[in-house]
NUSE-118207 format. One line per 10 residues: number of its first residue (from 1); their letters; for each residue x, y, z of N, C-alpha, C. Coordinates in nm, 3 decimals, always signed. Example, Ala and Ser with C-alpha at 12.3 -4.5 7.8 and 13.67 -1.06 7.14 Angstrom:
<atoms>
1 = AS = +1.319/-0.569/+0.780/+1.230/-0.450/+0.780/+1.320/-0.330/+0.780 | +1.285/-0.225/+0.708/+1.367/-0.106/+0.714/+1.290/+0.003/+0.787
</atoms>
This chain:
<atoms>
1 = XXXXXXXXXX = -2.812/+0.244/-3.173/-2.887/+0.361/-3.129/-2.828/+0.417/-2.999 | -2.798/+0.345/-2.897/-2.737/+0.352/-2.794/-2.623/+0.438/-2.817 | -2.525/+0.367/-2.893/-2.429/+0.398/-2.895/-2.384/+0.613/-2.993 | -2.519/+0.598/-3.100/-2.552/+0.702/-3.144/-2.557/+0.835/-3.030 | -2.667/+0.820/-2.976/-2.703/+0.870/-2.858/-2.588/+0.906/-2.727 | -2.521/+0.822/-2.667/-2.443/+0.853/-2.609/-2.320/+0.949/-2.644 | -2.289/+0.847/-2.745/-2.170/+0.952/-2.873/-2.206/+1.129/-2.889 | -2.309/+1.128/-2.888/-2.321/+1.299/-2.898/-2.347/+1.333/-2.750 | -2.393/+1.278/-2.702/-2.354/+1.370/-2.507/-2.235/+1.342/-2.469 | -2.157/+1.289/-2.550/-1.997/+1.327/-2.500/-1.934/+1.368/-2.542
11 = XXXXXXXXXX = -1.942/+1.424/-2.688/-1.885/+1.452/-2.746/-1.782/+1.354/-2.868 | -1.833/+1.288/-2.899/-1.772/+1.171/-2.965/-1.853/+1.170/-3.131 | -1.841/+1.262/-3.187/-1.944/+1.310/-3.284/-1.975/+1.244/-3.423 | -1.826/+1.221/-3.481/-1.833/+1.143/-3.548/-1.806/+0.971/-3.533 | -1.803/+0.911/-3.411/-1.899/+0.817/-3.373/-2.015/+0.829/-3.401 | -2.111/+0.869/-3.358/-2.243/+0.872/-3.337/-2.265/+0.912/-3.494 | -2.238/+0.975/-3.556/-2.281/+0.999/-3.726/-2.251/+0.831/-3.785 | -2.164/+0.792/-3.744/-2.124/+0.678/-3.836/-2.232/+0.562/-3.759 | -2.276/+0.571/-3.667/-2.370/+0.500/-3.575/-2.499/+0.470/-3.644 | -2.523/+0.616/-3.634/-2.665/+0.653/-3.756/-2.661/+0.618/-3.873
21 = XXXXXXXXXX = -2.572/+0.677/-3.928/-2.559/+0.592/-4.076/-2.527/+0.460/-4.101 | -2.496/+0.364/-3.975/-2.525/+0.201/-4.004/-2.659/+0.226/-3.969 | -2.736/+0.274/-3.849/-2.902/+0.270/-3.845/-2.985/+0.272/-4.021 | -2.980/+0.337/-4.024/-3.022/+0.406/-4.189/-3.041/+0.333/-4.258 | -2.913/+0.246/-4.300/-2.930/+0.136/-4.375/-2.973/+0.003/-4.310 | -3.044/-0.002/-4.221/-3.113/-0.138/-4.121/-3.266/-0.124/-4.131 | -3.326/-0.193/-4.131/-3.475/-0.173/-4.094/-3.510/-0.202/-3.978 | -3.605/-0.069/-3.960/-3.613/-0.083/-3.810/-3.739/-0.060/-3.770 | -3.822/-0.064/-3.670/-3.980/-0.015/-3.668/-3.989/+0.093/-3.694 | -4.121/+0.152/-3.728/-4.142/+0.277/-3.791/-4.174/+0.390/-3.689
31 = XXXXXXXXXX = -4.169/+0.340/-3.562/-4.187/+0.432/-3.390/-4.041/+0.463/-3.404 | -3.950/+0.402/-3.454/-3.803/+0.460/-3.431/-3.715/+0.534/-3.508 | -3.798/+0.579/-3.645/-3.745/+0.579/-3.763/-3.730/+0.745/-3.758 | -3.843/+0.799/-3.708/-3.838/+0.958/-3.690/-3.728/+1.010/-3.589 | -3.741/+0.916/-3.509/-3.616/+0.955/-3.405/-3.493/+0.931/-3.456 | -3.454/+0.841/-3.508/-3.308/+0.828/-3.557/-3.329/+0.924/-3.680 | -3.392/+0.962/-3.771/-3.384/+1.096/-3.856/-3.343/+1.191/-3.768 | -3.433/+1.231/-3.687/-3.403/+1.374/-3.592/-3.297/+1.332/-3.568 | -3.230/+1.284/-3.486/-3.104/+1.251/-3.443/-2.969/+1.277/-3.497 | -2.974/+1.190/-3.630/-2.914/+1.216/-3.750/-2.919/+1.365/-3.780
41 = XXXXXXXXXX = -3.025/+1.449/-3.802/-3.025/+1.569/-3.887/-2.953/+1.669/-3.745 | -2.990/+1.643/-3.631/-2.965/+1.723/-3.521/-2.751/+1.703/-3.561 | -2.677/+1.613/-3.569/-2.553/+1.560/-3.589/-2.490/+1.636/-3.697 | -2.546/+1.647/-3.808/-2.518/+1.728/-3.936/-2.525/+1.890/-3.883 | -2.566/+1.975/-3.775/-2.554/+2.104/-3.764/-2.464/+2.136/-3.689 | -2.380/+1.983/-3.621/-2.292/+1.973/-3.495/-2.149/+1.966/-3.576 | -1.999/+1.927/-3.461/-1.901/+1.921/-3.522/-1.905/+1.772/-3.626 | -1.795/+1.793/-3.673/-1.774/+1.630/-3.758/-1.690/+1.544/-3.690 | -1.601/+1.586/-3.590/-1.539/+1.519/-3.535/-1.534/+1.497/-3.382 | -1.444/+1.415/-3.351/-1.490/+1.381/-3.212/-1.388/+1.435/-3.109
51 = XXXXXXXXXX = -1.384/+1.471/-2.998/-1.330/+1.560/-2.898/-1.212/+1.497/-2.863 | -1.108/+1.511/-2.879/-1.007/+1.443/-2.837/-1.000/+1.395/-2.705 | -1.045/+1.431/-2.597/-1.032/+1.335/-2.458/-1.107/+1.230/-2.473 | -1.218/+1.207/-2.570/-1.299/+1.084/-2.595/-1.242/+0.969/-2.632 | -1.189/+1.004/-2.745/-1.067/+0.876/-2.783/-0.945/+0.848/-2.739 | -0.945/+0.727/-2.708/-0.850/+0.645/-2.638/-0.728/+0.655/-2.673 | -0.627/+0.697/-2.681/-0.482/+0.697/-2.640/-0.421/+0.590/-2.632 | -0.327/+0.538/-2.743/-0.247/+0.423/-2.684/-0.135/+0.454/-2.622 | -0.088/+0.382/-2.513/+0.029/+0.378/-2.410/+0.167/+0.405/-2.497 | +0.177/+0.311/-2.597/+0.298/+0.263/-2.653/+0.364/+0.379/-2.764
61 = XXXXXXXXXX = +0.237/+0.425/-2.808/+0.284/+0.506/-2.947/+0.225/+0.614/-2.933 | +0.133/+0.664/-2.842/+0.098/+0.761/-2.800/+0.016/+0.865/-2.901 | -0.067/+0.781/-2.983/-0.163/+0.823/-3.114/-0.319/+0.826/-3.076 | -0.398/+0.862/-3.091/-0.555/+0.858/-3.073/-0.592/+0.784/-3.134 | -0.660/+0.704/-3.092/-0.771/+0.568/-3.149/-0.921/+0.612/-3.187 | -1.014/+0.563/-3.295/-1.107/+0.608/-3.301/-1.173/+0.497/-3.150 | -1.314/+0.547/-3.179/-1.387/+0.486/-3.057/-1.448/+0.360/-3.087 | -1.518/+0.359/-3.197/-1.557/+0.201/-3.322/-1.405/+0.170/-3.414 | -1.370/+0.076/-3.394/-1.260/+0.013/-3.468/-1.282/-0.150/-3.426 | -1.230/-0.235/-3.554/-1.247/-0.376/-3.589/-1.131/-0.450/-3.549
71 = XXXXXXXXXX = -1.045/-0.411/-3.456/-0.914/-0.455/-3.468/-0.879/-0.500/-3.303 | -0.978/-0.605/-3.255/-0.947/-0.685/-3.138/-0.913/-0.585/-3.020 | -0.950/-0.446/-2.981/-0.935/-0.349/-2.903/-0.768/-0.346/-2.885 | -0.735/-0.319/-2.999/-0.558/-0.297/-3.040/-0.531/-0.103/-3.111 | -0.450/-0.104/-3.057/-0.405/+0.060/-3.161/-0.403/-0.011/-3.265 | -0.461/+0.104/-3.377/-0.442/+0.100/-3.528/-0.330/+0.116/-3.559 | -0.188/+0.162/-3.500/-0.099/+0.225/-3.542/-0.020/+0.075/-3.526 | +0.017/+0.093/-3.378/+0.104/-0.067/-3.344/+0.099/-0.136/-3.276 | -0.028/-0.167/-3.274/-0.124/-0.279/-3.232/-0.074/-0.334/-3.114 | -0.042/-0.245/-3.031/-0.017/-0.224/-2.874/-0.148/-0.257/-2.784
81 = XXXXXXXXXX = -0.183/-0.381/-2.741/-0.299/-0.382/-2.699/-0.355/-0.334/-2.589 | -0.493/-0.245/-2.567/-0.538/-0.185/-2.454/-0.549/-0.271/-2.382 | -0.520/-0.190/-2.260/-0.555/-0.248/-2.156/-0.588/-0.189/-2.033 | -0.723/-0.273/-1.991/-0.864/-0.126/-1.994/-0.916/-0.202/-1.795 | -0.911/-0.076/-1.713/-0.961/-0.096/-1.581/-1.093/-0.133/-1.607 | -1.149/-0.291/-1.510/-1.249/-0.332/-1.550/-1.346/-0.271/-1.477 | -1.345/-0.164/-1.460/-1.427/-0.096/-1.361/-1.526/+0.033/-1.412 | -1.453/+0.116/-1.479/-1.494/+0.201/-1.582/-1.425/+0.186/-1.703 | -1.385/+0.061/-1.742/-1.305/+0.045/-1.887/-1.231/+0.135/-1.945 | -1.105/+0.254/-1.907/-1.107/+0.336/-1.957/-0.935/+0.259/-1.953
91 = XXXXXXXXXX = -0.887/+0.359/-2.042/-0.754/+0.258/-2.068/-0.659/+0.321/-1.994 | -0.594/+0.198/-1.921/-0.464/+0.265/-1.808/-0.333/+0.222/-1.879 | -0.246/+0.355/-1.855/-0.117/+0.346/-1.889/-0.014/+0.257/-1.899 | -0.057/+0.148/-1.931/+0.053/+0.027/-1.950/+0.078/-0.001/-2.107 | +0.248/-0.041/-2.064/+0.323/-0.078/-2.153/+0.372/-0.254/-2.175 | +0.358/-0.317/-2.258/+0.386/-0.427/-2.221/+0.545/-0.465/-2.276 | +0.573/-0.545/-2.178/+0.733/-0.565/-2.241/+0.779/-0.721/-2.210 | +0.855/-0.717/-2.273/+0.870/-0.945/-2.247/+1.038/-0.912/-2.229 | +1.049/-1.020/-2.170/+1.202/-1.078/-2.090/+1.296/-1.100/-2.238 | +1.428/-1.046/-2.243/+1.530/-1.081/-2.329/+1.554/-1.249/-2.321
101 = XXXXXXXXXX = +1.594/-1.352/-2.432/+1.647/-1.474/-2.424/+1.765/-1.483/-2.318 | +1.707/-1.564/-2.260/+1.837/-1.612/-2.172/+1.818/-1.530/-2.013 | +1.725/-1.442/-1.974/+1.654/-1.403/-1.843/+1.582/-1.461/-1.816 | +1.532/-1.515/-1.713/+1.430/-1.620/-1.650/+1.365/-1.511/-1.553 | +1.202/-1.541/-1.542/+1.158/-1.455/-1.471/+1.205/-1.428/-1.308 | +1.310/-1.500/-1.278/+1.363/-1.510/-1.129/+1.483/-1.388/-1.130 | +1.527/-1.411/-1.224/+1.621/-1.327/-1.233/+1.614/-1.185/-1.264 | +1.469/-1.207/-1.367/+1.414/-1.108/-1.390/+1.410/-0.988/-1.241 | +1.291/-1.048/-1.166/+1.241/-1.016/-1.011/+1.357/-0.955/-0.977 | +1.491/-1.053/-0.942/+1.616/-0.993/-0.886/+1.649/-0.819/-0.902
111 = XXXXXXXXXX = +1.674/-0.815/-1.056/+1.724/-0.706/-1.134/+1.602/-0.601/-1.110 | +1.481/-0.630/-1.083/+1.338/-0.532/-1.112/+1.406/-0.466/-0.962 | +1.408/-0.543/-0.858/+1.374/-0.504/-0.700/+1.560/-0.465/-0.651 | +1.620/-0.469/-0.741/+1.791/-0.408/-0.725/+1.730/-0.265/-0.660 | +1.835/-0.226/-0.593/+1.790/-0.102/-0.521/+1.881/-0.019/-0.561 | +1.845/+0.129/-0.622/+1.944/+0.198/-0.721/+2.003/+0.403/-0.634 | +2.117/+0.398/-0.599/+2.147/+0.510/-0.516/+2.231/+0.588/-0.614 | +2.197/+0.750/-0.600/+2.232/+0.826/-0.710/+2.350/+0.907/-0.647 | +2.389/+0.924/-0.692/+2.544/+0.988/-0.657/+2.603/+1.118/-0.788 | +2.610/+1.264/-0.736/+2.664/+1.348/-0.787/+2.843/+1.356/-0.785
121 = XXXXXXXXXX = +2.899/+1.372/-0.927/+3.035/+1.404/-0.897/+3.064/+1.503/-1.019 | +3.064/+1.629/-0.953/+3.081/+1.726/-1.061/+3.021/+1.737/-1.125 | +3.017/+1.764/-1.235/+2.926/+1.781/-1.373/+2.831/+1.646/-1.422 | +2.888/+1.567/-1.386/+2.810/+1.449/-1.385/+2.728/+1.361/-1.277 | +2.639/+1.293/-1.333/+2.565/+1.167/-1.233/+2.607/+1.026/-1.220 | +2.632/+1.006/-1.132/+2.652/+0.860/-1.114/+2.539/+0.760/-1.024 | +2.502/+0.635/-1.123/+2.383/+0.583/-1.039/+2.447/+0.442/-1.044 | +2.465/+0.424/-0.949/+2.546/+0.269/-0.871/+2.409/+0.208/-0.860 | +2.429/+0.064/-0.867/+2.324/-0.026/-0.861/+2.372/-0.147/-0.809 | +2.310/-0.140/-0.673/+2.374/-0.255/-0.576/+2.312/-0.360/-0.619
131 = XXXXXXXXXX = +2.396/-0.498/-0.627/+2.330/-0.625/-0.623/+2.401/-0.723/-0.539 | +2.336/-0.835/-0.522/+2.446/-0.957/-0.462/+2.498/-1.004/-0.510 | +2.533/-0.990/-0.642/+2.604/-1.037/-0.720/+2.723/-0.983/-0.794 | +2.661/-0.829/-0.833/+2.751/-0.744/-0.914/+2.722/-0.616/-0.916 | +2.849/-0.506/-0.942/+2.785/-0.396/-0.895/+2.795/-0.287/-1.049 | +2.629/-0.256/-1.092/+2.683/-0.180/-1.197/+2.651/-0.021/-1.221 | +2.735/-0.008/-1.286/+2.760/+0.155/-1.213/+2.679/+0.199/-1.401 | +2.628/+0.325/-1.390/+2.654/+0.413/-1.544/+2.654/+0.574/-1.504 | +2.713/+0.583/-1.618/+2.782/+0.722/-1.601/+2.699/+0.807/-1.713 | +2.615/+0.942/-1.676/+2.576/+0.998/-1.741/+2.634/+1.199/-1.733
141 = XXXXXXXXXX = +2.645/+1.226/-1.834/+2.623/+1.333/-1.888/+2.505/+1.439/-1.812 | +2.551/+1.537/-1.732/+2.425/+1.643/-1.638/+2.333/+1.682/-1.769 | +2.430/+1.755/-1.866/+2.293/+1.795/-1.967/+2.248/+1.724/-2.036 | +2.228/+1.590/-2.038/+2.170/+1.486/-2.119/+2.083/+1.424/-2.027 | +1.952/+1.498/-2.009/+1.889/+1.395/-1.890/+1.821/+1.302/-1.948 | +1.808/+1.270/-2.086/+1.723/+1.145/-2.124/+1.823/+0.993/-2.138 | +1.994/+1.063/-2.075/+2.039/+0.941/-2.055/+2.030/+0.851/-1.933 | +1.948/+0.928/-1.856/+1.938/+0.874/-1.720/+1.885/+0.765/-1.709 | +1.890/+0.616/-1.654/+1.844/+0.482/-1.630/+1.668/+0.498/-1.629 | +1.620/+0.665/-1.563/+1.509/+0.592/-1.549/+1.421/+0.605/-1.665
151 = XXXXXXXXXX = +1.533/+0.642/-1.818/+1.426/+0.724/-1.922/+1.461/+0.611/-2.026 | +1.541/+0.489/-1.976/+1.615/+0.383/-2.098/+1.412/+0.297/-2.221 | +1.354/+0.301/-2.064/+1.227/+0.191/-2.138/+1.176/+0.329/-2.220 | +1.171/+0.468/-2.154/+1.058/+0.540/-2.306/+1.172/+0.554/-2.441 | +1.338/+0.573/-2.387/+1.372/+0.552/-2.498/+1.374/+0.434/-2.618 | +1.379/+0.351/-2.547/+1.349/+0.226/-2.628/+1.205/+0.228/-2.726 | +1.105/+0.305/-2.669/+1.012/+0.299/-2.749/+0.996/+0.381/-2.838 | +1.065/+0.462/-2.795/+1.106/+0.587/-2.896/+1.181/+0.535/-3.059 | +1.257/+0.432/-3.007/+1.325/+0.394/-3.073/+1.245/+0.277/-3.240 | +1.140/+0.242/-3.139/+1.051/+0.169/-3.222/+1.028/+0.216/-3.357
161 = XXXXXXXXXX = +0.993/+0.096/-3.452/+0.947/+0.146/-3.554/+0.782/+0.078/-3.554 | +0.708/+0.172/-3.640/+0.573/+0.159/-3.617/+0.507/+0.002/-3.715 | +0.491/-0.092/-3.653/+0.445/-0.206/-3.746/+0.337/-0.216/-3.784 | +0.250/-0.268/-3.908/+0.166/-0.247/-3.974/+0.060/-0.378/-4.040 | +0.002/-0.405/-3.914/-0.035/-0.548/-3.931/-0.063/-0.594/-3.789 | -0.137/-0.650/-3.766/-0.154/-0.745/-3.578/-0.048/-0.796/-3.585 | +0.018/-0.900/-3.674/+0.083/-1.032/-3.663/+0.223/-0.944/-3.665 | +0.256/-0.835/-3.686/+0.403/-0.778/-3.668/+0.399/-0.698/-3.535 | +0.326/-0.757/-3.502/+0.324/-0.671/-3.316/+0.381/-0.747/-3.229 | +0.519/-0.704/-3.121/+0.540/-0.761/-3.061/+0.601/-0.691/-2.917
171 = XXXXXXXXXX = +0.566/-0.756/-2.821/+0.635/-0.608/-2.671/+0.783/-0.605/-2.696 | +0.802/-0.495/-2.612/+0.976/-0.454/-2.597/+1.030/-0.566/-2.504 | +1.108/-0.566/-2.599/+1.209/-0.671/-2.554/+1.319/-0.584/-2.431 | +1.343/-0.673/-2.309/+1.405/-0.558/-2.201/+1.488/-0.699/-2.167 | +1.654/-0.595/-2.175/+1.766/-0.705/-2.115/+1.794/-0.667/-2.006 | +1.871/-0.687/-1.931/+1.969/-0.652/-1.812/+1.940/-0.499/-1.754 | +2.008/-0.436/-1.884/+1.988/-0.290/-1.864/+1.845/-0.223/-1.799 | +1.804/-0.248/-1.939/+1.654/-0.207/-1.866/+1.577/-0.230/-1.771 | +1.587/-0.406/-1.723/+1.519/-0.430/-1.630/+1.599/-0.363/-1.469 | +1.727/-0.331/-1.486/+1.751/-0.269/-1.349/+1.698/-0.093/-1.353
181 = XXXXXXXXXX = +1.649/-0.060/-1.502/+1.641/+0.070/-1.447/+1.443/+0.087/-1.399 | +1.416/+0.012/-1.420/+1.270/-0.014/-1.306/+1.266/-0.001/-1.238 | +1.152/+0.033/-1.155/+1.099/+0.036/-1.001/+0.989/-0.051/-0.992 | +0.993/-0.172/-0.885/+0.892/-0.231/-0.876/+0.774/-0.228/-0.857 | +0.714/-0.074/-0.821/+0.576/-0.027/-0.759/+0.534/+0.010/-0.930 | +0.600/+0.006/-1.025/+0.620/+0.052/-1.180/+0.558/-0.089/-1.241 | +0.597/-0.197/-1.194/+0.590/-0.297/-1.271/+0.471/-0.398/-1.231 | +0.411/-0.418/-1.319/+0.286/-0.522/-1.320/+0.273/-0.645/-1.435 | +0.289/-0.746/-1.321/+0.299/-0.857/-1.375/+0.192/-0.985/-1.398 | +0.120/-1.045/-1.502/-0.005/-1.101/-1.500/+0.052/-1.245/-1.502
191 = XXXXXXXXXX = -0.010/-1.302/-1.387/+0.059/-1.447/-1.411/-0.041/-1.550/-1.398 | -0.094/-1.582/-1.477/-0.135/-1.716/-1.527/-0.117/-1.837/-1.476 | -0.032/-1.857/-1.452/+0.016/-2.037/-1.492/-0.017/-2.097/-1.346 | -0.049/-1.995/-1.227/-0.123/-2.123/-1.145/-0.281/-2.190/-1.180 | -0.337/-2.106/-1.329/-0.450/-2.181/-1.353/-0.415/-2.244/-1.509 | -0.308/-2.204/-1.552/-0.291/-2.317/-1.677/-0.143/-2.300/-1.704 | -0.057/-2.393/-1.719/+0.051/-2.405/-1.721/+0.124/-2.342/-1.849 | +0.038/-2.345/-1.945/+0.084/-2.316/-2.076/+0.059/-2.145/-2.113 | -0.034/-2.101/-2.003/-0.044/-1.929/-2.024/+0.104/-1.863/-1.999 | +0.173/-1.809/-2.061/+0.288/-1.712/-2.032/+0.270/-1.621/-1.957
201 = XXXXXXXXXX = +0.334/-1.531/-1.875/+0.334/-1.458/-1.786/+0.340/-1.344/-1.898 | +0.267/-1.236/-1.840/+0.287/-1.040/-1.900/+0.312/-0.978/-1.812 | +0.442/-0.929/-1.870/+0.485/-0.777/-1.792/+0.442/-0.672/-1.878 | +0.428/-0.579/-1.746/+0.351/-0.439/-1.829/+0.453/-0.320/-1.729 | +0.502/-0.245/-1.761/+0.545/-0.096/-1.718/+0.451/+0.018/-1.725 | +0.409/+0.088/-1.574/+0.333/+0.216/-1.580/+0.379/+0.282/-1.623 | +0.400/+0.342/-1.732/+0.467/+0.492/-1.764/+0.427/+0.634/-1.669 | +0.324/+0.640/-1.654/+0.276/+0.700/-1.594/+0.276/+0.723/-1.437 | +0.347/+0.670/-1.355/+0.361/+0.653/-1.223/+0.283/+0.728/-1.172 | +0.238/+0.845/-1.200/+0.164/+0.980/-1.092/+0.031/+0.923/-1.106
211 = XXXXXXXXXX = +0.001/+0.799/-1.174/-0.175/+0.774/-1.154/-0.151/+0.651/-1.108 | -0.166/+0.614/-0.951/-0.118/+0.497/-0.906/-0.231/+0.396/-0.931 | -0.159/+0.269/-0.955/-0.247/+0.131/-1.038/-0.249/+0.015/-0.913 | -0.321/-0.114/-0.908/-0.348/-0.186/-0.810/-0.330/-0.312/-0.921 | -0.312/-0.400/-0.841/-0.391/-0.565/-0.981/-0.412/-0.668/-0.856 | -0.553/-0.763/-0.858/-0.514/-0.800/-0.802/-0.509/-0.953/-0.821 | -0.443/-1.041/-0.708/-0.374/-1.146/-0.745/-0.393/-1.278/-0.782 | -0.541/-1.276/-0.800/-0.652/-1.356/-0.768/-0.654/-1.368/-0.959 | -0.738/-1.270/-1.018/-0.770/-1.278/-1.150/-0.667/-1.204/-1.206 | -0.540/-1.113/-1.182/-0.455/-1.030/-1.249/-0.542/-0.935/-1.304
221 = XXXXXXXXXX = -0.675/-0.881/-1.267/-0.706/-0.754/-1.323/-0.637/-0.637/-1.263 | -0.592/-0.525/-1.372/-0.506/-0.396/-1.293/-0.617/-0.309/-1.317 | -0.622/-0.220/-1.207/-0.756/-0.112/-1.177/-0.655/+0.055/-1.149 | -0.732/+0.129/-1.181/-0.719/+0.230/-1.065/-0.698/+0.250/-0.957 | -0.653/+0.314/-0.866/-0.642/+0.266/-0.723/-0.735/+0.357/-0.663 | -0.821/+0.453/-0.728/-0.928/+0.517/-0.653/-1.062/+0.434/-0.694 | -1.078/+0.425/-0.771/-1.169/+0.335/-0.860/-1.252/+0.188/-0.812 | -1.087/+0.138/-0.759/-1.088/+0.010/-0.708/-1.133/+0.057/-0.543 | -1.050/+0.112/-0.479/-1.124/+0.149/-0.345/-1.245/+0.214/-0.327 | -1.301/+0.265/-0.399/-1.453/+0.299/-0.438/-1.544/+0.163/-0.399
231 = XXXXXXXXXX = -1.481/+0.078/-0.481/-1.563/-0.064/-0.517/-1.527/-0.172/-0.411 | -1.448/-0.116/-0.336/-1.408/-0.252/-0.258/-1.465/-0.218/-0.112 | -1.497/-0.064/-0.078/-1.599/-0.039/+0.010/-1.719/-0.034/-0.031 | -1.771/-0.055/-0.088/-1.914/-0.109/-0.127/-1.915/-0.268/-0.152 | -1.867/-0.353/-0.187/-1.811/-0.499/-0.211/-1.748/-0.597/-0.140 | -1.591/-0.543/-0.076/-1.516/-0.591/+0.015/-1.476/-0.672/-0.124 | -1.428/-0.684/-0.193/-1.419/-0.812/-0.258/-1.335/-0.721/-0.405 | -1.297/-0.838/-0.488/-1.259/-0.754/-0.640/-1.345/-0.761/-0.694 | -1.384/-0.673/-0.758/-1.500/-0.606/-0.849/-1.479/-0.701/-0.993 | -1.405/-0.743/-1.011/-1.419/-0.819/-1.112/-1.428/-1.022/-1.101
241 = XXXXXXXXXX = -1.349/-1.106/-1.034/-1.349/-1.188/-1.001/-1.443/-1.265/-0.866 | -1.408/-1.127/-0.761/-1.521/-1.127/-0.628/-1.401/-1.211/-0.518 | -1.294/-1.164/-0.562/-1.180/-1.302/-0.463/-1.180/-1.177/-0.313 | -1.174/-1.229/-0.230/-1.166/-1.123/-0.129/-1.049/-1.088/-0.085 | -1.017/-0.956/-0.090/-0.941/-0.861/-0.079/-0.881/-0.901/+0.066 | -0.686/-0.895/+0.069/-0.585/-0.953/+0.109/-0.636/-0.840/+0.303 | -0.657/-0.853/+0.397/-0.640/-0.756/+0.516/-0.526/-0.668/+0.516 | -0.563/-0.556/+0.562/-0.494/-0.484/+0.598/-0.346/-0.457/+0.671 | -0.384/-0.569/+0.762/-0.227/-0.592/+0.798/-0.151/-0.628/+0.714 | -0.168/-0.708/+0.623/-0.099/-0.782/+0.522/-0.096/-0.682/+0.397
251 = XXXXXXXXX = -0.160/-0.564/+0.381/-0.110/-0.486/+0.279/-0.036/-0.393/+0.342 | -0.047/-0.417/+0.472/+0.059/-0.283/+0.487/+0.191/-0.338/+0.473 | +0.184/-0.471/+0.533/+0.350/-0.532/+0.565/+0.416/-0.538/+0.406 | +0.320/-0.555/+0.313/+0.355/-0.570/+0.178/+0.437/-0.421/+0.137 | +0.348/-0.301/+0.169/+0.395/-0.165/+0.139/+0.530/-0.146/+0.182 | +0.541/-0.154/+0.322/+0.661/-0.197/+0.404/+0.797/-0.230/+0.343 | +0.778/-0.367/+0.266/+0.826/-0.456/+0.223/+0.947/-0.387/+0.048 | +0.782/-0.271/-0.014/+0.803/-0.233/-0.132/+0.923/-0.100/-0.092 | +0.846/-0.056/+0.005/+0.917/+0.079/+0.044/+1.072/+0.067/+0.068
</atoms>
């Protein structure tokens, strides 16, 4: 009923029809029975479908999700799993991607935090990528800007083919290449294993950079960063776990650090 109800003040329409029509077939007291009729009949003079900003968006494949679906809060398409600010649950732009065989997450770090300087020569771009180790250069094409390092991870997904099933779902695999064309303020990493050894670590990529994200380090929940500062001046604390939030000095030296 709830969910009926809400569904039509947001516009989520055919939610709320399909809501009612599991009501319908339930028995329910007979104080409630006129109301979910009205309700119902009020739905039938409305649209049939539901407003597109209502439904959720997956990151990966970039398709609309209905709002009721049975499928472990996964896209229907390629079962790219949401992953939703625990604050207003709404789903933030992450991509998840796992380490190529033979990268270790140390090395990983290395290649993420490489610091990358762009260089014009003529008609072309050149983006040198300093390391302590090795220096790698690529050479792109001016009118080809989707060859540029920083467009390699959406091409890759581009590249995807759409799988059809939970159990054929798996993140982008990112080697060498990709992981130097990252930015670390981009990358969010969930790490586990100081509370169980056997949890694997998740990397996730913002696609979205212009809606800046937070996580914090305590429970690995990733928030909003207006959202979360909303809640942490009313709280002091993470809104989800309650671990208290790192001082100020120490986030700045961190910013510092990123910058």
């Amino acid at each position: 009923y709830v969910i009926g109800m809400l569904g039509r003040q947001v516009g989520a329409f055919s939610t709320a029809q399909k809501a009612f029509q599991t009501l319908r077939t339930m028995k329910v007291t007979a104080k409630w029975q006129s109301s979910i009729s009205l309700e119902a009949l009020k739905l039938r003079i409305g649209p049939f479908a539901d407003k597109e900003k209502v439904n959720p968006i997956c990151s990966r494949c970039m398709n609309p999700n209905p709002l009721l679906h049975f499928n472990d809060d996964r896209c229907l398409i390629c079962n790219h799993p949401f992953i939703r600010s625990f604050i207003s649950f709404n789903v933030i732009s992450l991509v998840e991607f796992k380490l190529a065989d033979k990268i270790s997450h140390e090395k990983a770090m290395d290649l993420i935090k490489t610091e990358h300087h762009t260089k014009r020569n003529g008609g072309r771009e050149e983006v040198a990528v300093d390391s302590r180790q090795s220096l790698f250069r690529i050479e792109m094409e001016k009118e080809f800007p989707a060859k540029r390092p920083a467009d390699i991870f959406l091409q890759k997904i581009n590249r995807l083919e759409t799988p059809v099933g939970a159990e054929s779902y798996s993140p982008i695999e990112a080697d060498e290449r990709l992981l130097l064309s990252l930015r670390l303020d981009e990358v969010f990493i969930q790490d586990f294993t100081v509370h169980s050894a056997d949890i694997k670590k998740r990397y996730f990529k913002n696609i979205i950079p212009e809606i800046p994200l937070i996580k914090c380090e305590n429970c690995c929940k990733i928030f909003f960063v207006d959202e979360h500062e909303l809640a942490n001046l009313i709280t002091q604390c993470c809104p989800f776990c309650r671990a208290k939030e790192a001082s100020e000095d120490i986030l700045e030296e961190e910013m510092i650090l990123i910058d």
